[in-house]
C-alpha positions as a Markdown table, in Angstrom:
| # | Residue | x | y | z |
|---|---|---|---|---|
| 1 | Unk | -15.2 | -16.3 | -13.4 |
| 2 | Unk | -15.7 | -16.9 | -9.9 |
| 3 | Unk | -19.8 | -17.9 | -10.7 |
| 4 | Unk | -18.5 | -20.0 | -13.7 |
| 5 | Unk | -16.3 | -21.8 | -11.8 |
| 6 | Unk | -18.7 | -22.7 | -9.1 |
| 7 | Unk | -21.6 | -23.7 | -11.8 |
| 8 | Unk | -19.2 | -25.7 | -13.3 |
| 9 | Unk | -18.1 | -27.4 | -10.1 |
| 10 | Unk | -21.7 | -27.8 | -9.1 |
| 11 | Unk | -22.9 | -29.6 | -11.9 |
| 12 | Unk | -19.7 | -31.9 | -11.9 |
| 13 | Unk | -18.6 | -30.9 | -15.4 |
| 14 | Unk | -15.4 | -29.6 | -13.7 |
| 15 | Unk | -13.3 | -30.0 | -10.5 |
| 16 | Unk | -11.6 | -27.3 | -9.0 |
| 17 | Unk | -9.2 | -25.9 | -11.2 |
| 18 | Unk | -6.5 | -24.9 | -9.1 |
| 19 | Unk | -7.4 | -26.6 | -5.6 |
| 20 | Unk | -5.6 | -24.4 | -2.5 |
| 21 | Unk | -5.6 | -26.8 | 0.4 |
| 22 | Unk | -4.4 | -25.5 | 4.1 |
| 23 | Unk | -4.4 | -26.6 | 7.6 |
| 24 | Unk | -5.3 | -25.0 | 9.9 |
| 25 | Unk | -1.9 | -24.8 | 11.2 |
| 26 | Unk | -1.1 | -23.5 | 7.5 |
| 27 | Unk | -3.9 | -20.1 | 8.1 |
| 28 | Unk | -2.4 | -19.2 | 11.2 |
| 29 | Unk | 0.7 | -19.2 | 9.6 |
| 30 | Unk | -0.3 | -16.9 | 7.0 |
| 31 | Unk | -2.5 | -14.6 | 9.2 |
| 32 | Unk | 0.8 | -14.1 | 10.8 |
| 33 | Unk | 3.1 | -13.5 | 7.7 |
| 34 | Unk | 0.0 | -11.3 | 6.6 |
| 35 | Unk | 0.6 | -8.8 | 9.8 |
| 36 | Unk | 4.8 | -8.9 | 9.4 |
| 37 | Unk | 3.8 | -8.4 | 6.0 |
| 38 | Unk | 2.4 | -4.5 | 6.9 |
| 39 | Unk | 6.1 | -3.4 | 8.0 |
| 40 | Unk | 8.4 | -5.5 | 6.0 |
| 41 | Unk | 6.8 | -5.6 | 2.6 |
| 42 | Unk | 4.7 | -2.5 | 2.3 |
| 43 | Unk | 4.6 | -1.0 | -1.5 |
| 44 | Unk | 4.0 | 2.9 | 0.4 |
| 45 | Unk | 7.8 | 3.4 | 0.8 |
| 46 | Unk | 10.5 | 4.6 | -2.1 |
| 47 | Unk | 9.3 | 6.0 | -5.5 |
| 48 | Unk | 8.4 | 4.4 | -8.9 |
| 49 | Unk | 7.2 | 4.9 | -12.4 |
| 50 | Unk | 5.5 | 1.1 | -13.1 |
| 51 | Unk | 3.9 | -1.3 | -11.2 |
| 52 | Unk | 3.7 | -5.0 | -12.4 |
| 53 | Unk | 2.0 | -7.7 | -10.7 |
| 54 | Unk | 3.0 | -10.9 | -11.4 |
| 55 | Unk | 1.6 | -14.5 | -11.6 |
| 56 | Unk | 1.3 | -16.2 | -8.8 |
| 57 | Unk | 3.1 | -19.1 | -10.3 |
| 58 | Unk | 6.6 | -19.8 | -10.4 |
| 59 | Unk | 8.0 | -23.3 | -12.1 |
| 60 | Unk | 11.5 | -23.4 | -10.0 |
| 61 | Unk | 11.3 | -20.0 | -8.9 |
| 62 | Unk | 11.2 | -18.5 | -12.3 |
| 63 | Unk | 7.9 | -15.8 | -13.0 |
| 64 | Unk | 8.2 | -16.2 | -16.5 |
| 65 | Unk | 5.5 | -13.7 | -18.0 |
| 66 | Unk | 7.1 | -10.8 | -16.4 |
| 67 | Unk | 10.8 | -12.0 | -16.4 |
| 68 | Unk | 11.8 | -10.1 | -19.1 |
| 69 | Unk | 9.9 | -7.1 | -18.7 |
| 70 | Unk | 10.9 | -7.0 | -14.6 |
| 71 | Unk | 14.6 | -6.9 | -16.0 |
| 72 | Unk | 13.8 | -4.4 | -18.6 |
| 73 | Unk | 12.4 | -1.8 | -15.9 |
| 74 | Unk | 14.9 | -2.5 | -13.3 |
| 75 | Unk | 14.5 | -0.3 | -10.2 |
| 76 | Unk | 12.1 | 1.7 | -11.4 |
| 77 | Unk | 9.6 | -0.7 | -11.2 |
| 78 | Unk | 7.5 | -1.5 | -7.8 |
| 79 | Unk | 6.7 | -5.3 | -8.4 |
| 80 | Unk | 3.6 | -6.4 | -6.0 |
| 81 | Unk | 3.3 | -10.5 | -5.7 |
| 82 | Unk | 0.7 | -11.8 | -3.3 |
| 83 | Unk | 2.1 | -14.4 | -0.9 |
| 84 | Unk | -1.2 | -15.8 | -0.9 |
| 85 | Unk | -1.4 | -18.2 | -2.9 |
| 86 | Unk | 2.2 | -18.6 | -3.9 |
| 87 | Unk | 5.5 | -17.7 | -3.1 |
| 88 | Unk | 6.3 | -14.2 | -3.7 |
| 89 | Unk | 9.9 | -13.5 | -5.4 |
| 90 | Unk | 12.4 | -12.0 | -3.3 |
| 91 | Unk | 12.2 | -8.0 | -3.1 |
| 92 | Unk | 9.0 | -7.5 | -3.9 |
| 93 | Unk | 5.7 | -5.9 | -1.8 |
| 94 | Unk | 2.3 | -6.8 | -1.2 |
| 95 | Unk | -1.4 | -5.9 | 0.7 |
| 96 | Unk | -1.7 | -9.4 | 1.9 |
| 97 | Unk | -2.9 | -8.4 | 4.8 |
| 98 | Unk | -5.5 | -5.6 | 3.8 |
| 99 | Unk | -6.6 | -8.1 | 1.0 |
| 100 | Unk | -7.5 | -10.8 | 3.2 |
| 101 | Unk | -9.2 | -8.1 | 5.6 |
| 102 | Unk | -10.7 | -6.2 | 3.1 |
| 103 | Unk | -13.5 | -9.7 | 2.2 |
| 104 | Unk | -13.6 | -10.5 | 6.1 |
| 105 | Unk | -16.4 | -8.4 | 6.6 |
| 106 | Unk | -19.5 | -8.4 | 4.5 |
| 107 | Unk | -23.5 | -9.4 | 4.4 |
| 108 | Unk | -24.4 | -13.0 | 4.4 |
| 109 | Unk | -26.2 | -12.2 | 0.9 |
| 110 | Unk | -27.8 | -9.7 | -1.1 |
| 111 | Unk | -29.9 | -9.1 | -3.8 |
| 112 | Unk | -28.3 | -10.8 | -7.4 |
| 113 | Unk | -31.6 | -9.7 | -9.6 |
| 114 | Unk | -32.7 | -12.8 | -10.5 |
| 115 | Unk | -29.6 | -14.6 | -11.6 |
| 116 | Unk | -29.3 | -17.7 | -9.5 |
| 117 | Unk | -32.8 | -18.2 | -10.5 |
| 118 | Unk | -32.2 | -17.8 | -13.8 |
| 119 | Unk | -29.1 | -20.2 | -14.0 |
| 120 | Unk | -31.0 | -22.6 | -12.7 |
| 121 | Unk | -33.5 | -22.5 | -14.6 |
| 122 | Unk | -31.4 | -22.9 | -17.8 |
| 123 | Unk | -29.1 | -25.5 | -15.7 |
| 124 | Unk | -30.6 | -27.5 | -13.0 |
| 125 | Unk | -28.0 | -26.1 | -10.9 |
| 126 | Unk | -28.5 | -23.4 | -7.7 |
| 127 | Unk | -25.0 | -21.0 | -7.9 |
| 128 | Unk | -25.1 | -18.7 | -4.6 |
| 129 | Unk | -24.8 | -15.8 | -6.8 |
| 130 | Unk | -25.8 | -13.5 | -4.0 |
| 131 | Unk | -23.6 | -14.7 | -1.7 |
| 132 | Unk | -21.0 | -14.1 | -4.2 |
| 133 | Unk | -21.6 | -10.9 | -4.8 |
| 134 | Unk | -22.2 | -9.9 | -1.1 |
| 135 | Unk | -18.7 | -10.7 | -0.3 |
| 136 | Unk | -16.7 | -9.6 | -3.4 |
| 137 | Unk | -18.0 | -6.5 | -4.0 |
| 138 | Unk | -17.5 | -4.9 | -0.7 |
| 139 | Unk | -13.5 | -6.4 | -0.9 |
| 140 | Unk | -13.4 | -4.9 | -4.8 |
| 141 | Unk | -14.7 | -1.2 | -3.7 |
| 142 | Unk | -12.3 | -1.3 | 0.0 |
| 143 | Unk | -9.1 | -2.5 | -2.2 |
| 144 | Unk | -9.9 | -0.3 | -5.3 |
| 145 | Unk | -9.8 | 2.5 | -3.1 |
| 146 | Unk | -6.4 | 1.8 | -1.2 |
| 147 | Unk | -5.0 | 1.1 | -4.4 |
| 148 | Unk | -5.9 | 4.4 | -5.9 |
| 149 | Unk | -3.7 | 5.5 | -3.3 |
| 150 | Unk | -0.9 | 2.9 | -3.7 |
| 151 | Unk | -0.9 | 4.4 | -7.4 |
| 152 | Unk | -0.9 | 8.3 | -6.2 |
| 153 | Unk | 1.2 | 8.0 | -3.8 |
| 154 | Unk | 4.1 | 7.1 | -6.6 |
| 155 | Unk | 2.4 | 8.4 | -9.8 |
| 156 | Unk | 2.6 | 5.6 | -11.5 |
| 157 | Unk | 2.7 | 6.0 | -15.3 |
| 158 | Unk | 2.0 | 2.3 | -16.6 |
| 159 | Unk | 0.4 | -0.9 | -14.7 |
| 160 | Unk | 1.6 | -4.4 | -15.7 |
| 161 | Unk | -0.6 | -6.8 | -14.6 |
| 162 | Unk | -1.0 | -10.7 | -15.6 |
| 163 | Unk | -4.2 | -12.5 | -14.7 |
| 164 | Unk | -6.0 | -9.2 | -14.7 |
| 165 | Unk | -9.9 | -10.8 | -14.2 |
| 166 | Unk | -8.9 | -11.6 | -11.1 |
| 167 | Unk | -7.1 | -8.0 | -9.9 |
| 168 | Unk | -10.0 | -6.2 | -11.1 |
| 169 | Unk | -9.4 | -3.9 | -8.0 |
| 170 | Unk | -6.1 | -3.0 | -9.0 |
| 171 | Unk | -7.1 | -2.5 | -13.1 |
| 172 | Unk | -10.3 | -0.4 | -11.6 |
| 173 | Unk | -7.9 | 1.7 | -9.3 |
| 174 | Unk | -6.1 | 2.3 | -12.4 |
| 175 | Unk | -8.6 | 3.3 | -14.8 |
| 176 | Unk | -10.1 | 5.5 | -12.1 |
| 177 | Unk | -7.4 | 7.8 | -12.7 |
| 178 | Unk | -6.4 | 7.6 | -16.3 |
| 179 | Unk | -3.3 | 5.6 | -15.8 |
| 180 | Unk | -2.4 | 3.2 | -18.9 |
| 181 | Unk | -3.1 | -0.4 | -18.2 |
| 182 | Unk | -1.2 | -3.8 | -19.8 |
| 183 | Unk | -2.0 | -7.1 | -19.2 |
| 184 | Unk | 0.4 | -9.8 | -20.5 |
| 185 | Unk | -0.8 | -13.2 | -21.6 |
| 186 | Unk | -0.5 | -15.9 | -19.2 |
| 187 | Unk | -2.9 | -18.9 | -20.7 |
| 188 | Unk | -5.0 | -20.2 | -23.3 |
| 189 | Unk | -7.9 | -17.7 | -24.6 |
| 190 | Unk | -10.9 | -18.6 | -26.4 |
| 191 | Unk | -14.3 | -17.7 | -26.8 |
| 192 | Unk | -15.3 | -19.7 | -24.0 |
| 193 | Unk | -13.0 | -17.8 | -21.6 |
| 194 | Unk | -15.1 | -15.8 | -19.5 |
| 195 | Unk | -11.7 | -13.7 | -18.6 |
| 196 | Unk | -11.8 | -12.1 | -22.3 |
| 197 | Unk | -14.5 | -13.5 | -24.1 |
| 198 | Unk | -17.4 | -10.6 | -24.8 |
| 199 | Unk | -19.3 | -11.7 | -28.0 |
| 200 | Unk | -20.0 | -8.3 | -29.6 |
| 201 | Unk | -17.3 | -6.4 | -28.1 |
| 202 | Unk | -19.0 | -4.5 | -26.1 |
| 203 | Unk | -17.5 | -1.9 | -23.5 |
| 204 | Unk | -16.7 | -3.3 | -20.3 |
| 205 | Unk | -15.9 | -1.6 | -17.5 |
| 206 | Unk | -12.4 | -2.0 | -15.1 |
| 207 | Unk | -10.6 | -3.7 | -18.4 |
| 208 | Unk | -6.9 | -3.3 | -19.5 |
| 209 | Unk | -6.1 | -0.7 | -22.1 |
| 210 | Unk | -3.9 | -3.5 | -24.1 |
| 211 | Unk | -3.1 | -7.6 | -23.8 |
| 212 | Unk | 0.2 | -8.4 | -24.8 |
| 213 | Unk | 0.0 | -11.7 | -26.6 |
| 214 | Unk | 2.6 | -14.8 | -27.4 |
| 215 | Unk | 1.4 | -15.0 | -30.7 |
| 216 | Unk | -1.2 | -13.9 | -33.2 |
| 217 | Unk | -3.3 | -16.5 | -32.9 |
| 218 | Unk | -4.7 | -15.0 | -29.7 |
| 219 | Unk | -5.3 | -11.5 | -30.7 |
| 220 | Unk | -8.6 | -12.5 | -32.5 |
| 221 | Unk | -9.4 | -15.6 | -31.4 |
| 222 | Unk | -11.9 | -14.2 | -29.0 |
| 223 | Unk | -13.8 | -10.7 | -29.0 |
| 224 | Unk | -12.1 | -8.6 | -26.3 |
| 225 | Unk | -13.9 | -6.0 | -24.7 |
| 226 | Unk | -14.0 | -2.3 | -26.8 |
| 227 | Unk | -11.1 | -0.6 | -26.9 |
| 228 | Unk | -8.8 | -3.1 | -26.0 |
| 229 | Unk | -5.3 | -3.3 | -28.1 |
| 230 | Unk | -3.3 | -6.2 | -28.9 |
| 231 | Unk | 0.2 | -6.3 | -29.0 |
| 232 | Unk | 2.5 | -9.8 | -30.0 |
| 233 | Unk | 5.4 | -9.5 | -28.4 |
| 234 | Unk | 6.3 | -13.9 | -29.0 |
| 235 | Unk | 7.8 | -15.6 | -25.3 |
| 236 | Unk | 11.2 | -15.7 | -24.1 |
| 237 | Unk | 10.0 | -18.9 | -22.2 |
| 238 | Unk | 10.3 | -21.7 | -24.3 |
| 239 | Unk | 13.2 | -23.9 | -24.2 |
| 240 | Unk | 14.9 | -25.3 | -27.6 |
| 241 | Unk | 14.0 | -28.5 | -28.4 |
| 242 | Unk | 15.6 | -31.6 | -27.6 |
| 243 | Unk | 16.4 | -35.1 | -29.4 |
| 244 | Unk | 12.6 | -36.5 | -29.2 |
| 245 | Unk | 11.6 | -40.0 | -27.9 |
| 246 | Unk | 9.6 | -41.4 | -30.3 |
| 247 | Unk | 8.1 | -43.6 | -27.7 |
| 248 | Unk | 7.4 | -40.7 | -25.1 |
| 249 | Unk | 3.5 | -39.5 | -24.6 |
| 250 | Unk | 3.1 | -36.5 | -22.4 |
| 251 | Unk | -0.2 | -36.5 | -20.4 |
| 252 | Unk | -1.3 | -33.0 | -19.1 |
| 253 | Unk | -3.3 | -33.0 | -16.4 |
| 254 | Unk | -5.6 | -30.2 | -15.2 |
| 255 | Unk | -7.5 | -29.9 | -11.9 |
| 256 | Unk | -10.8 | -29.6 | -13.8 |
| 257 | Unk | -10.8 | -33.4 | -15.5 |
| 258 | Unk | -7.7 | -35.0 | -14.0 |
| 259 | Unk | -10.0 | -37.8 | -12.8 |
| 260 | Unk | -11.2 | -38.8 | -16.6 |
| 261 | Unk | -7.9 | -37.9 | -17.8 |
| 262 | Unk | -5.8 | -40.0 | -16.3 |
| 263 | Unk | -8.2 | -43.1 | -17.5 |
| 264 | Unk | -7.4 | -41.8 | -20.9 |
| 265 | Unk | -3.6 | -42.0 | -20.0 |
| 266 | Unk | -4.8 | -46.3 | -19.0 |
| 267 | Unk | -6.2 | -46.3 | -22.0 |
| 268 | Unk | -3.8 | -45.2 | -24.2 |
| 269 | Unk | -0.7 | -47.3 | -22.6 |
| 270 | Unk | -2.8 | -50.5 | -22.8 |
| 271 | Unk | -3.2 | -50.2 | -26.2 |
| 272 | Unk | 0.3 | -50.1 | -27.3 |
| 273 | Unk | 2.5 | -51.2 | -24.1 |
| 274 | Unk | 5.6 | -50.1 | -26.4 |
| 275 | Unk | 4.6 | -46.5 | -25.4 |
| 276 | Unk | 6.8 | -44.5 | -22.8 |
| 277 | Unk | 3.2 | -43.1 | -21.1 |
| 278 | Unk | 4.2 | -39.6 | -18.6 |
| 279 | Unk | 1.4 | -38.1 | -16.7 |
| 280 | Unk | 2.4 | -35.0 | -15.7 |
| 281 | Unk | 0.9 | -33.0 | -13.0 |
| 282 | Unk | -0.2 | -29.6 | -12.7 |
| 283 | Unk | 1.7 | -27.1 | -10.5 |
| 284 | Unk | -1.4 | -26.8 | -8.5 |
| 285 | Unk | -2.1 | -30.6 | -8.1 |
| 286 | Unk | -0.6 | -32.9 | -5.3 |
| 287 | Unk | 0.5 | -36.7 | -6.0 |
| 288 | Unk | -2.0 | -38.0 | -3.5 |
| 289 | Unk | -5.0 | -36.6 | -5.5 |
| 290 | Unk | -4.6 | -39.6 | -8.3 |
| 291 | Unk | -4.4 | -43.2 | -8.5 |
| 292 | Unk | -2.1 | -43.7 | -10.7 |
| 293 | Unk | -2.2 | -47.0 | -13.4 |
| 294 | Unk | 0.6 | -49.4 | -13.8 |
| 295 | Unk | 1.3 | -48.6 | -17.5 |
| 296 | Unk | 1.2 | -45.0 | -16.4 |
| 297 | Unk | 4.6 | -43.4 | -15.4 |
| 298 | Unk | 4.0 | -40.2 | -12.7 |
| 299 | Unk | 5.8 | -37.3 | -13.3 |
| 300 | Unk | 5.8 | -34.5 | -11.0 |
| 301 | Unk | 9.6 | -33.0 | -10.6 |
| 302 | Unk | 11.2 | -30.3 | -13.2 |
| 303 | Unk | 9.8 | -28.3 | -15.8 |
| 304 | Unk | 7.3 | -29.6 | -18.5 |
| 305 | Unk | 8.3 | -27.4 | -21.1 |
| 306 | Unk | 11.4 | -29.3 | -20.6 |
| 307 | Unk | 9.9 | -33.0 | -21.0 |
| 308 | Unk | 8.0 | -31.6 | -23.9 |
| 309 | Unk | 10.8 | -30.2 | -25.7 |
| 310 | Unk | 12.0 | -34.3 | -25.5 |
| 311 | Unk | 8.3 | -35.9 | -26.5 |
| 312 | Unk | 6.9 | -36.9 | -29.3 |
| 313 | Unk | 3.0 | -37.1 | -28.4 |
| 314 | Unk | 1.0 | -34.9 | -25.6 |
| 315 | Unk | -2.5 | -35.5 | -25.0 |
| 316 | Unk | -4.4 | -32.7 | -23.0 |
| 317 | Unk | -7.7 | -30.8 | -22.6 |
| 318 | Unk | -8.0 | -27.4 | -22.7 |
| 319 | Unk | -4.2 | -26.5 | -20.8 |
| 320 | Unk | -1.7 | -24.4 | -22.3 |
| 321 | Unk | 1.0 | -26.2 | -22.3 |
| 322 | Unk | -0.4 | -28.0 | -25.2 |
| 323 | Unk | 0.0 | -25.0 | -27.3 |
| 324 | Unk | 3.8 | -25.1 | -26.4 |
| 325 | Unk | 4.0 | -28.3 | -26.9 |
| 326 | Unk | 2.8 | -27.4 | -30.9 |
| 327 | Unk | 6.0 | -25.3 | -30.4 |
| 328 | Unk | 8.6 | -27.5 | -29.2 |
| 329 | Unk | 7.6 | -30.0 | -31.6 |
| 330 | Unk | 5.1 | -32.5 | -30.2 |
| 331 | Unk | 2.5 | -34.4 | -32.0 |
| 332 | Unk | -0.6 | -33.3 | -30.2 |
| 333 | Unk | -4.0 | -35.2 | -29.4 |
| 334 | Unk | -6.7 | -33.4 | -27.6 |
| 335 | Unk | -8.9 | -35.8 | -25.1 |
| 336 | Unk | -12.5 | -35.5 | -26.0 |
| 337 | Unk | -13.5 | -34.5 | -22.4 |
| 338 | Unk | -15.2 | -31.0 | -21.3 |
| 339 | Unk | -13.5 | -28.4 | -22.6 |
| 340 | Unk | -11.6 | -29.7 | -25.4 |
| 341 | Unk | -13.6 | -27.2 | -27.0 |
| 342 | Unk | -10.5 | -24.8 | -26.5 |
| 343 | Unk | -8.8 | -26.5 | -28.9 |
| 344 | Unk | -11.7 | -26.8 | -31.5 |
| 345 | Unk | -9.4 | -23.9 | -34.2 |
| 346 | Unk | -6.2 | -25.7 | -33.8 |
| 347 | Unk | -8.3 | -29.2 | -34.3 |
| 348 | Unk | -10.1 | -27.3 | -37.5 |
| 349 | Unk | -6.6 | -26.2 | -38.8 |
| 350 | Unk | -4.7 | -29.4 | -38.5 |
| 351 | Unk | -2.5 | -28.7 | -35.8 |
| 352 | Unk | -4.0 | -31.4 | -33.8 |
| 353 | Unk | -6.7 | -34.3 | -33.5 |
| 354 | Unk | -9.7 | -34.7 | -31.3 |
| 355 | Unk | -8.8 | -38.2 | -29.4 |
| 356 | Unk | -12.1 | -40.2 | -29.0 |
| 357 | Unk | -10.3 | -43.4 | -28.8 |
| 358 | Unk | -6.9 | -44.7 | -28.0 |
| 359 | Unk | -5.8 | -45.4 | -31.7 |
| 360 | Unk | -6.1 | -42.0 | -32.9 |
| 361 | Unk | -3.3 | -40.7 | -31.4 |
| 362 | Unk | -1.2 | -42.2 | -34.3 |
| 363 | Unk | -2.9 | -39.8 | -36.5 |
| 364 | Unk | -1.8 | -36.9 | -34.2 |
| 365 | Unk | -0.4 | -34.1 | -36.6 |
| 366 | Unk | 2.9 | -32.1 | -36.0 |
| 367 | Unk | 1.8 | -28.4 | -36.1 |
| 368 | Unk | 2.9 | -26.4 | -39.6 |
| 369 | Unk | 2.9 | -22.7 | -38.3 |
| 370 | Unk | 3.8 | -23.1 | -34.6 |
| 371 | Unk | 5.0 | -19.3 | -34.7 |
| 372 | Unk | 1.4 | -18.3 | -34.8 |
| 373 | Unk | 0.5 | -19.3 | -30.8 |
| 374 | Unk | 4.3 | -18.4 | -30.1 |
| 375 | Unk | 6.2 | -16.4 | -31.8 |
| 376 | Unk | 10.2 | -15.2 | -31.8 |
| 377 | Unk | 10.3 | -12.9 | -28.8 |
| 378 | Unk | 10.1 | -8.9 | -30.3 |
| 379 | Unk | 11.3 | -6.3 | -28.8 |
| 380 | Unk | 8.4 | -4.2 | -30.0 |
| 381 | Unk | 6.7 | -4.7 | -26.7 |
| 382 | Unk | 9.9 | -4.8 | -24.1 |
| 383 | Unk | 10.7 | -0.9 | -25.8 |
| 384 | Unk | 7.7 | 0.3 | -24.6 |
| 385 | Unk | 8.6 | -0.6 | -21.2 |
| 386 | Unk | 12.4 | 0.7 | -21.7 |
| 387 | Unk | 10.8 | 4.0 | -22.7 |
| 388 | Unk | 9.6 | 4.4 | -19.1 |
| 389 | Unk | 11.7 | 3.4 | -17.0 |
């Protein structure tokens, strides 16, 4: 993921996808929660049967892939939420500190057997693979082992972890000694997801045992790595939907095409001025990074599965929150920018259009079988984790 995103970013196909900015003022800061962090928030005290690691974002202080299954465990769960990157939720423990230690010290480079040199020769594009590699695999192989002693040290039964490409350390730990390993859907997948996509299924090392899906739509839609189960257990997430504007048009942006994105927005508002056009930020962008057009209303404040649940249209990329827009009712146009490609089955089923042009979001369909990406919340999933705890 890490060399994909880079390639990506290097050949200007994509911007950063979820741009972290700090002063220097801001580092300090942290290198100093980082060492409080080793008394107050160590995970090495008290006893517990789970671990689940959360996402790092929180839409009004709400983690809402592990909500449910946080309350379900109660007490008996030790929940570990980095503070670096977000804001941790209150009562929970973290390795900030050896985290950010643990990559400090490395080699400049080392050897990456030929793969920059073959990227480039297939792209045009140099990725500093072996720089890459010299610095996060050292930090993977320090934090594996710590964590194989974080798990020890409570005998932990089950790991619940979301995002898990980029906590390979703590799935690896895991694995290392036999303990069961779920990861609960947090975003879109597809075959051009380099977090699950392995054309062939073939095994792959430091994976989750099972991914606990919204709906069934994602089970299959890419080949997971051998071995790996799928589970639907549907969202508890998704608010019910409101009276819709029929004028309102939901832009969501992305850090990866925000710049041609919001020129679709222009676009779109200029050719019917009747339209109510929102351009709604992601979490991880900043007013300042867009220049916003006059027909283009900026929306930045509450939730947006909550201005979604009142639209009519939304026009995206390759973001989630279109597929929960299909649920809560919108009429949905996918921008023909790089990566709409996500969307290319719900395009081929009729659940939305491919937007080449500003006119064709009045043929933007309504979505038949919005149950599929999100379905009723089961408790087929949440009883597993009741049996542990």
């Amino acid at each position: 993921m890490r060399v994909f995103h880079e390639l990506t970013r290097r050949t200007g196909i994509h911007g950063a996808p979820h741009p972290v900015r700090r002063t220097p003022y801001d580092k300090a800061a942290l290198v100093a929660k980082h060492v409080a962090g080793i008394v107050t928030r160590s995970p090495f005290p008290g006893r517990y049967d789970a671990l689940v690691v959360p996402h790092p974002r929180k839409p009004n202080g709400v983690e809402i892939y592990t909500d449910v299954l946080r309350a379900s465990l109660g007490d008996r769960a030790l929940i570990l939420d980095s503070g670096i990157n977000g804001t941790p939720l209150p009562g929970s423990k973290n390795l900030d500190f050896f985290t950010s230690a643990a990559g400090a010290i490395h080699p400049r480079t080392t050897d990456d057997r030929g793969i920059s040199q073959a990227l480039q020769q297939i792209t045009g594009v140099r990725v500093p693979v072996g720089a890459i590699l010299a610095r996060e695999v050292p930090k993977h192989l320090r934090l594996r082992a710590l964590y194989r002693s974080l798990l020890k040290r409570h005998r932990i039964k089950t790991v619940y972890v979301v995002v898990a490409y980029f906590h390979q350390h703590i799935v690896g730990a895991a694995r290392d000694l036999g303990i069961r390993v779920v990861e609960l859907q947090h975003g879109a997948i597809s075959p051009f997801h380099l977090g699950y996509s392995y054309p062939g299924r073939p095994t792959v090392a430091d994976q989750p045992d099972e991914l606990w899906c919204f709906g069934s739509y994602w089970t299959d839609v890419a080949d997971l790595p051998a071995g790996m189960r799928t589970e639907v257990i549907g969202a508890t997430f998704l608010p019910t939907p409101g009276p819709k504007d029929p004028r309102r048009v939901v832009f969501l942006s992305q850090g990866t095409v925000g710049a041609e994105l919001v020129q679709v927005a222009d676009a779109v508002a200029k050719e019917d001025p009747s339209l109510d056009v929102v351009y709604r930020l992601h979490p991880s962008e900043r007013p300042e990074d867009y220049t916003i057009p006059s027909g283009v209303q900026l929306s930045t404040g509450g939730s947006t599965l909550d201005l979604l649940a009142t639209a009519t249209y939304q026009v995206g990329v390759s973001t989630t929150a279109l597929f929960e827009g299909m649920a809560l009712g919108c009429r949905t146009a996918v921008a023909d920018l790089p990566g709409h490609e996500y969307l290319a089955p719900a395009i081929a089923r009729g659940h939305a259009v491919l937007l080449s042009q500003p006119s064709d979001l009045s043929s933007a369909p309504l979505c038949p079988t919005p149950d599929i990406y999100y379905a009723p919340a089961r408790r087929v999933g949440l009883g597993l984790a009741a049996e542990e705890a």
